[in-house]
RODO-2510 file (C-alpha; in nm, 4 decimals, decimal comma):
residues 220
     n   res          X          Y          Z
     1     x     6,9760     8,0187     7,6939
     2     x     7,3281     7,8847     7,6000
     3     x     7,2620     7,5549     7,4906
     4     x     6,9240     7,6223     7,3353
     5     x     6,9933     7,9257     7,1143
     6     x     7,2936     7,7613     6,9879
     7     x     7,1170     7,4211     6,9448
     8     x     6,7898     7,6332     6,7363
     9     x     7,0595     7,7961     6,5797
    10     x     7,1845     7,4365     6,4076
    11     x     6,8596     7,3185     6,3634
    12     x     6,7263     7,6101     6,1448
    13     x     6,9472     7,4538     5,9123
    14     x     6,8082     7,0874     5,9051
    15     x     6,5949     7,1454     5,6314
    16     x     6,8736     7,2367     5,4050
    17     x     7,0646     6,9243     5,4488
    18     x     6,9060     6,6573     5,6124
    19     x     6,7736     6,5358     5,2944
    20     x     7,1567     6,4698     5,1972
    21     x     7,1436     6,2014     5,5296
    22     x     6,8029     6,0182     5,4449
    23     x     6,7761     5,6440     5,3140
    24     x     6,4151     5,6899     5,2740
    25     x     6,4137     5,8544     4,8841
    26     x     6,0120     6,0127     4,9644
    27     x     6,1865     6,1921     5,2682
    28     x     6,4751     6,2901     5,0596
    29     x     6,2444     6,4257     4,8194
    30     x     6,0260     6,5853     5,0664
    31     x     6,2920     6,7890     5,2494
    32     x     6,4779     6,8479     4,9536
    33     x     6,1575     7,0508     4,8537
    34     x     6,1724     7,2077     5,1899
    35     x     6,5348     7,3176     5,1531
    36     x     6,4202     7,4921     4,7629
    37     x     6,1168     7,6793     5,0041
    38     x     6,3495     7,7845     5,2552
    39     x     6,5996     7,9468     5,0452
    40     x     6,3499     8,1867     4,9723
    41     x     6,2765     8,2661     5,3523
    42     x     6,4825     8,6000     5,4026
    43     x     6,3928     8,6496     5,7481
    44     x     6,1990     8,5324     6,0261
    45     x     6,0171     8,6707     6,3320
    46     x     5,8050     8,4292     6,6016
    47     x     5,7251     8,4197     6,9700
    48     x     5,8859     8,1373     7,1552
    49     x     5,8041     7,9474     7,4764
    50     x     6,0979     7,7516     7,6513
    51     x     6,0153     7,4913     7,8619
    52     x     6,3271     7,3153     8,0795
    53     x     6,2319     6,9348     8,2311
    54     x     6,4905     6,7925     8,4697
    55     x     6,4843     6,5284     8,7191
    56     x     6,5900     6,7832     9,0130
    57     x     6,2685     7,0250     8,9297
    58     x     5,9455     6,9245     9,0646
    59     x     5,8286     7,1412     8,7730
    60     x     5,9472     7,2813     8,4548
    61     x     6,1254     7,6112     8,4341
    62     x     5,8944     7,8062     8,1810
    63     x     6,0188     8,1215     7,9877
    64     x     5,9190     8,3349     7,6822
    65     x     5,9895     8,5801     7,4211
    66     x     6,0468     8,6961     7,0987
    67     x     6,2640     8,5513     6,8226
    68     x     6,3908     8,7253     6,5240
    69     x     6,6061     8,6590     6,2579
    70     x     6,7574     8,7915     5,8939
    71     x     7,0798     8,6821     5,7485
    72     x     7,3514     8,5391     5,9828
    73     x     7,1796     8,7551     6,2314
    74     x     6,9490     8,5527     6,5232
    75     x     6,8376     8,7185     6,8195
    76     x     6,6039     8,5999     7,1213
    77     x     6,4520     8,8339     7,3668
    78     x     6,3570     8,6889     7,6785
    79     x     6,0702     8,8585     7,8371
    80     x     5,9023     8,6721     8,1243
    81     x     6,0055     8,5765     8,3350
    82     x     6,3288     8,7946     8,3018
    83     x     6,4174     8,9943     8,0641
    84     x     6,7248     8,8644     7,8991
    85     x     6,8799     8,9081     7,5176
    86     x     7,0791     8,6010     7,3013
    87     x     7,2294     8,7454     6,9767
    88     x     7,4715     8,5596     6,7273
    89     x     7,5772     8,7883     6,4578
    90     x     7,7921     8,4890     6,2544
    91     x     8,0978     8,5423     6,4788
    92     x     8,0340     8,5348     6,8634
    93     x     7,7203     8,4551     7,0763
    94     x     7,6254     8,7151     7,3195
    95     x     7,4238     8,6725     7,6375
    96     x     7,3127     8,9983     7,8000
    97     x     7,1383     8,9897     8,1287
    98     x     7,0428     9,3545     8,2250
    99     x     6,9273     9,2475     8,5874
   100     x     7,3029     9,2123     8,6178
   101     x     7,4484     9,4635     8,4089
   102     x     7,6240     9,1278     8,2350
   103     x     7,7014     9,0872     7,9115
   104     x     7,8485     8,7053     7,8187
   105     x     8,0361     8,6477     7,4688
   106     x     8,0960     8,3096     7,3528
   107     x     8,2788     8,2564     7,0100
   108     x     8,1540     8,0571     6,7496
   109     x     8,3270     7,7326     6,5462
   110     x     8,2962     7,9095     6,1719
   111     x     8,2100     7,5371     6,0545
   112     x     7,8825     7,6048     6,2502
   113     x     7,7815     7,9805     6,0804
   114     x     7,5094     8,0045     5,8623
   115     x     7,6489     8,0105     5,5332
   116     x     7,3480     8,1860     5,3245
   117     x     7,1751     8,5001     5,3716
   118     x     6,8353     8,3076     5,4777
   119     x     6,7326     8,2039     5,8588
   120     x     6,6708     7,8684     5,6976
   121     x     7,0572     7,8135     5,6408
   122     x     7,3077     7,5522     5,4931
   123     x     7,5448     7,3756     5,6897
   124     x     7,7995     7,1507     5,5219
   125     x     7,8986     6,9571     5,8359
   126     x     7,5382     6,9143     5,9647
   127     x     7,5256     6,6211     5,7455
   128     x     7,8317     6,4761     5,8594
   129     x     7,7268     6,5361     6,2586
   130     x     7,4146     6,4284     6,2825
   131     x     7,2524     6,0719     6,2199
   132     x     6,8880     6,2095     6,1025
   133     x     6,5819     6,0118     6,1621
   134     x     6,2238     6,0328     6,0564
   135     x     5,9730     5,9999     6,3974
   136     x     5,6320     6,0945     6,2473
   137     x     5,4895     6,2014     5,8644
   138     x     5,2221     6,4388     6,0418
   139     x     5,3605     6,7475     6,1181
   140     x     5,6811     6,5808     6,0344
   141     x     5,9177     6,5114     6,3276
   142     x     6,2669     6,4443     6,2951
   143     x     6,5448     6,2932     6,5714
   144     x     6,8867     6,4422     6,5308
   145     x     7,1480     6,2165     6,7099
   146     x     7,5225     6,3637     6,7193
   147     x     7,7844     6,1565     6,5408
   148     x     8,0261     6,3729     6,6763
   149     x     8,2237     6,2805     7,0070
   150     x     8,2029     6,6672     7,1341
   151     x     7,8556     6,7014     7,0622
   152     x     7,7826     6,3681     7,2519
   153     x     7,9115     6,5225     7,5277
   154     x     7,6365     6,8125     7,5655
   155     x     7,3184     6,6434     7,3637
   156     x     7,1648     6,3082     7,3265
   157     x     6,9360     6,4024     7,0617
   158     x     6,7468     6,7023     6,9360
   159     x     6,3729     6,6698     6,8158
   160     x     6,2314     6,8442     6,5675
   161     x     5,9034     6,9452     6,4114
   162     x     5,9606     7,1253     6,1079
   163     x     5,6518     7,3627     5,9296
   164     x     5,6126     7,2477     5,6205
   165     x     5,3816     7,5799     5,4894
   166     x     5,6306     7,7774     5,5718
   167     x     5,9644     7,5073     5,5442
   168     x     6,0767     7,6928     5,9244
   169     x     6,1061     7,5118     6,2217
   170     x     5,8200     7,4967     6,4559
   171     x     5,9957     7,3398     6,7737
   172     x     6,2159     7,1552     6,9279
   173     x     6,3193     6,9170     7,2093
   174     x     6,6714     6,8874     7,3325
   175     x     6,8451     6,6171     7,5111
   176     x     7,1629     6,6356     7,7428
   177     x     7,3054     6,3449     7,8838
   178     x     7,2462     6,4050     8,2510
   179     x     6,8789     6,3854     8,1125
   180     x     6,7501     6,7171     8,0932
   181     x     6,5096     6,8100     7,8622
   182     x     6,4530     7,1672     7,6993
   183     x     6,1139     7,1971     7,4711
   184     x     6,1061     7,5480     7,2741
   185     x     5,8002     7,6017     7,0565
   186     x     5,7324     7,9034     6,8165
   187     x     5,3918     8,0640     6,7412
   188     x     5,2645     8,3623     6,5465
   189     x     5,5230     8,2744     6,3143
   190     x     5,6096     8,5273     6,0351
   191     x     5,8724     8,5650     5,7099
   192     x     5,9507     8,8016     5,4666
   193     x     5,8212     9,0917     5,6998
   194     x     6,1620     9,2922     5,5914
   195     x     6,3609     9,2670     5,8815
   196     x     6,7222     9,4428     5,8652
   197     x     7,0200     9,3682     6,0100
   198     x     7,0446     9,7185     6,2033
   199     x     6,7103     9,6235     6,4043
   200     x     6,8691     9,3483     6,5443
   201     x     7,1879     9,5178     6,6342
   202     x     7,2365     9,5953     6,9994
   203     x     7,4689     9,7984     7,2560
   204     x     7,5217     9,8165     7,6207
   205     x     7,6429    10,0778     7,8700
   206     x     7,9622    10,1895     7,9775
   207     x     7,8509    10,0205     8,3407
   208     x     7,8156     9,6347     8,1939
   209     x     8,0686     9,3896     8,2618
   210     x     8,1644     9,2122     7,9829
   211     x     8,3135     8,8724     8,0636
   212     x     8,4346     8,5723     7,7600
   213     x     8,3995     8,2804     7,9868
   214     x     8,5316     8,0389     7,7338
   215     x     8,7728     8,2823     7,5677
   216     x     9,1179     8,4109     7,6445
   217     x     9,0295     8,5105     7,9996
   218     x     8,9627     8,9224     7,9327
   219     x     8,7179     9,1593     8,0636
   220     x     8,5578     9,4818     8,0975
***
């Protein structure tokens, strides 16, 4: 769930600044339109199916959940087909696997936190790390390629499919480089249900480990 939550996490915030990218003015115009929509999305809730493709399966992994959102808050449950939780709360992306009393935290880059209050949000450096592309008008699909040398090194490209009704994302199809594919797609989407912060909140026993594999080493 790493790579993908992270990845959605980015992409929420296409719509608010891919128009800045486009050459084509009527897709300028058209997702500029999507970014005035969005702002008004305060929160968002949707079940998710996560599909991974990769030359060494002989077929895909398949996985679902929930996905809910308000804020700078985004959290995925994972329920079949183990139950797993991915929460970033605008500072630190936690993984908690209760099969294995785990609990993961990653920190964030601030220059990739949502910067608004809305699960549609803005990023400033988006724009500047992603070549975007038009792929199809109907539902309109969009390519993300990294211009960034990091980002190279964990995605080819990121396909989108964006909801126009609503101006939310409706899924998404991310490349790495060794040429694995992950497809998530959301259903029963809904926003503006009222979601707080507090519901999305979480805490773990005393008996979880709590391990930073990319941070300064400590534990619990």
């Amino acid at each position: 769930m790493i790579r993908p939550a992270v990845v959605m996490v980015l992409v929420f915030g296409l719509i608010s600044t891919a128009f800045a990218e486009s050459t084509s003015p009527e897709l300028a115009s058209k997702l500029e339109g999507l970014a005035k929509r969005g702002e008004k999305v305060k929160d968002i809730s949707a079940d998710f199916t996560q599909k991974k493709f990769s030359p060494l399966l002989k077929k895909p992994m398949l996985s679902s959940g929930k996905l809910r959102g308000t804020g700078h808050l985004l959290r995925w449950d994972t329920i079949r087909p183990h139950k797993s939780m991915a929460m970033l709360d605008g500072q630190v992306l936690q993984l908690y696997f209760p099969r294995q009393k785990l609990l993961e935290q990653y920190s964030v880059d601030k220059r990739w936190l949502p910067m608004g209050t809305s699960p549609v949000p803005q990023y400033d450096e988006l724009q500047k790390r992603f070549k975007i592309e038009q792929v199809e008008a109907v539902p309109l699909t969009l390519k993300l390629s990294p211009r960034d040398g990091k980002l190279k090194n964990h995605m080819v490209n990121v396909l989108v499919v964006i909801d126009e009704e609503l101006a939310v994302l409706r899924s998404m199809t991310f490349t790495n480089p060794e040429g694995d594919r992950t497809q998530i797609e959301l259903s029963n989407i809904k926003t503006n249900t009222g979601i707080k912060p507090e519901q999305l909140k979480f805490q773990v026993g005393k008996d979880v480990r709590v391990v930073q594999p990319m941070g300064d080493g400590s534990s619990r």
